[in-house]
N, C-alpha and C positions, 0 to 999 in steps of 0.2 A: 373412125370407129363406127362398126354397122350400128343399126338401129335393133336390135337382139340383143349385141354386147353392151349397148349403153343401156335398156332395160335391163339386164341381169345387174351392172351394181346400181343401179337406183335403186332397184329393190334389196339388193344386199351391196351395199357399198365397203364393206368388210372385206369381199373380195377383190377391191383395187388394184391390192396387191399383188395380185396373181396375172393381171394382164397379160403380158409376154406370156408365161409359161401355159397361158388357154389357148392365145392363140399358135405360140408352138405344137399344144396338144393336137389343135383342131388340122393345123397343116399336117402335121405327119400321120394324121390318121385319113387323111383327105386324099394324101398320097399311097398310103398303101391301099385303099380301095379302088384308085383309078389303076392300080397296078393288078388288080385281081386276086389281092390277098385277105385275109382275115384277122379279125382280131381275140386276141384268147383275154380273161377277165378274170379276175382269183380275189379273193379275201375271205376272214375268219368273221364267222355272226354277222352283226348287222351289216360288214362288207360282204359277206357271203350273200345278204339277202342283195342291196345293191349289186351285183354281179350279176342276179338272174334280170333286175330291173331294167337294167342297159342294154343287157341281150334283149329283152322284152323291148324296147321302144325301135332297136335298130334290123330287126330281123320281121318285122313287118312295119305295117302304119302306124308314126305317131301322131304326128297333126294334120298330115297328110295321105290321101287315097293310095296315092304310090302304084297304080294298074300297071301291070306289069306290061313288057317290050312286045310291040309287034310282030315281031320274030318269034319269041317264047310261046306268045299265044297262038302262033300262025301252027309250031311244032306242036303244042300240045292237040289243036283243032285239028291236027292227022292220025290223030289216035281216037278210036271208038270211046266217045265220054268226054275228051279233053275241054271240047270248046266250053261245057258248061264250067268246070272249072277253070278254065281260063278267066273266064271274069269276073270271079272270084278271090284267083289269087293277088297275094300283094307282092311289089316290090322289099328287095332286100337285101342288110348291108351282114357281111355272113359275121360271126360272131359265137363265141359260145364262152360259157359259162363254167370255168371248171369246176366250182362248190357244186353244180349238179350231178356228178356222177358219182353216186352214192357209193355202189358196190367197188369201182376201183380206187376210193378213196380210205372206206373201210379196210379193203384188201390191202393199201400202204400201210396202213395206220396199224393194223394187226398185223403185221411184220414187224412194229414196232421202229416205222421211219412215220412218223406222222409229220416230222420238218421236211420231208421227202414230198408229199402229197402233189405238191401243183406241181413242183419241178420234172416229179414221172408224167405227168400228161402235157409239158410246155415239150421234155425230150421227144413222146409219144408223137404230141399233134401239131407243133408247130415246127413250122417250115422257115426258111430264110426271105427277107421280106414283110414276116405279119409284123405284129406288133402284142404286147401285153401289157393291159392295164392290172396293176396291179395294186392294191388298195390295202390299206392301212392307216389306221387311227395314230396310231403309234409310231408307225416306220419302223418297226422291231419285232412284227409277227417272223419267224423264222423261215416258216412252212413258204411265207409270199418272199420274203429274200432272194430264197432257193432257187427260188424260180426265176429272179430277174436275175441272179447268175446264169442259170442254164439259157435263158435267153438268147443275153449278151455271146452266151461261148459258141451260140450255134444260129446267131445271125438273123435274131430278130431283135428290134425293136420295143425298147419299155416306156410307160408312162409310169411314173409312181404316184397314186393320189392317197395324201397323209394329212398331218394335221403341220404346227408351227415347225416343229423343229427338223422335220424328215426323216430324222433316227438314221437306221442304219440303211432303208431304201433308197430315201433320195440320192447317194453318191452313185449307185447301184444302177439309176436308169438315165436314161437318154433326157427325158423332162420330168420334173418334180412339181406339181402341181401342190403346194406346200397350203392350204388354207388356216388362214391367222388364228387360229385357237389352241389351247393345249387342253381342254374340257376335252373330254370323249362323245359327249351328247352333242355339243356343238360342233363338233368336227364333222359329224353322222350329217346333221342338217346341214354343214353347208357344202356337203360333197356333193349331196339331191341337186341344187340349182347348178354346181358344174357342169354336170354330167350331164341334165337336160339342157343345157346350152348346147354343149357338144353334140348331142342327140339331135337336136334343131337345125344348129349348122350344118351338121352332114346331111339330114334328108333335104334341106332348102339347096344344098346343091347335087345332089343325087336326082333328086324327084320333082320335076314340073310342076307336079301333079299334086 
């Protein structure tokens, strides 16, 4: 066990039980990035805020500098202005957040498919190959279901992260990342140290730096 996974349960050792299915998580997400793919992120409320979080620690620096490639900065250094921002910018693992797009979320939702919501933008923007974390307290949001159906039918990859019992996600995705609670408040908290593991792992092997 690294030395990251054994601090994550010392400080929460409630998570034990999730062993295998984190580091499942962290492999297949480990693999769609060496493969050049991305990952899509969905959930309702407090998972909808966790969705931009995640996107937030992997789409620049989180513990780390992450100066980006040689190569990137040598291209940007051939365009008038670039070099300054070349050493500026950060590496990044690609990612997006679908609670963020307000306007085509509204625009499902006033059509009156709002269990539609993530599934029109997993058909829209994912490709075969990414993967989607998909999040729920409950395992019974509809709208995040939706969407690991459309997935699965179109050849990406799901993570489901829920609470004890999975509901009706977990059968739905590829890994179920089931954290031991049936509280809603304590599900929320311990889905933050997950996801920062996964966050850590991947840039400790993405980034040097």
């Amino acid at each position: 066990m690294n030395t990251r996974l054994q601090s994550l349960f010392d400080r929460y050792p409630t998570l034990r039980p999730c062993e295998r299915d984190l580091r499942a998580a962290f492999d297949l997400l480990a693999a769609v990035y060496r493969n050049g793919n991305k990952l899509l992120v969905c959930g309702n409320g407090g998972s909808a805020a966790d969705s931009e979080h995640i996107v937030g620690e992997l789409m620049k620096g989180f513990l780390k500098r992450r100066p980006i490639s040689a190569a990137d900065a040598a291209k940007l250094e051939a365009v008038a202005g670039g070099k300054e921002i070349a050493s500026r910018l950060q590496g990044t693992l690609a990612a997006i957040s679908l609670p963020s797009q307000m306007s085509l979320l509204t625009a499902v939702a006033n059509d009156g498919d709002y269990d539609l919501t993530f599934a029109q933008q997993v058909y829209g923007l994912g490709r075969a190959g990414d993967v989607l974390l998909a999040i729920s307290t409950s395992g019974n949001s509809p709208n995040v279901c939706n969407a690991a159906i459309v997935a699965k039918a179109f050849g990406l990859k799901s993570i489901a992260l829920t609470g004890k019992s999975g509901g009706n996600l977990a059968p739905l995705a590829d890994i179920a990342i089931k954290v031991p609670s049936d509280n809603v408040a304590e599900i929320q908290e311990l889905h933050l140290p997950v996801y920062h593991w996964l966050s850590t792992e991947l840039e400790a092997t993405f980034f040097a730096e």
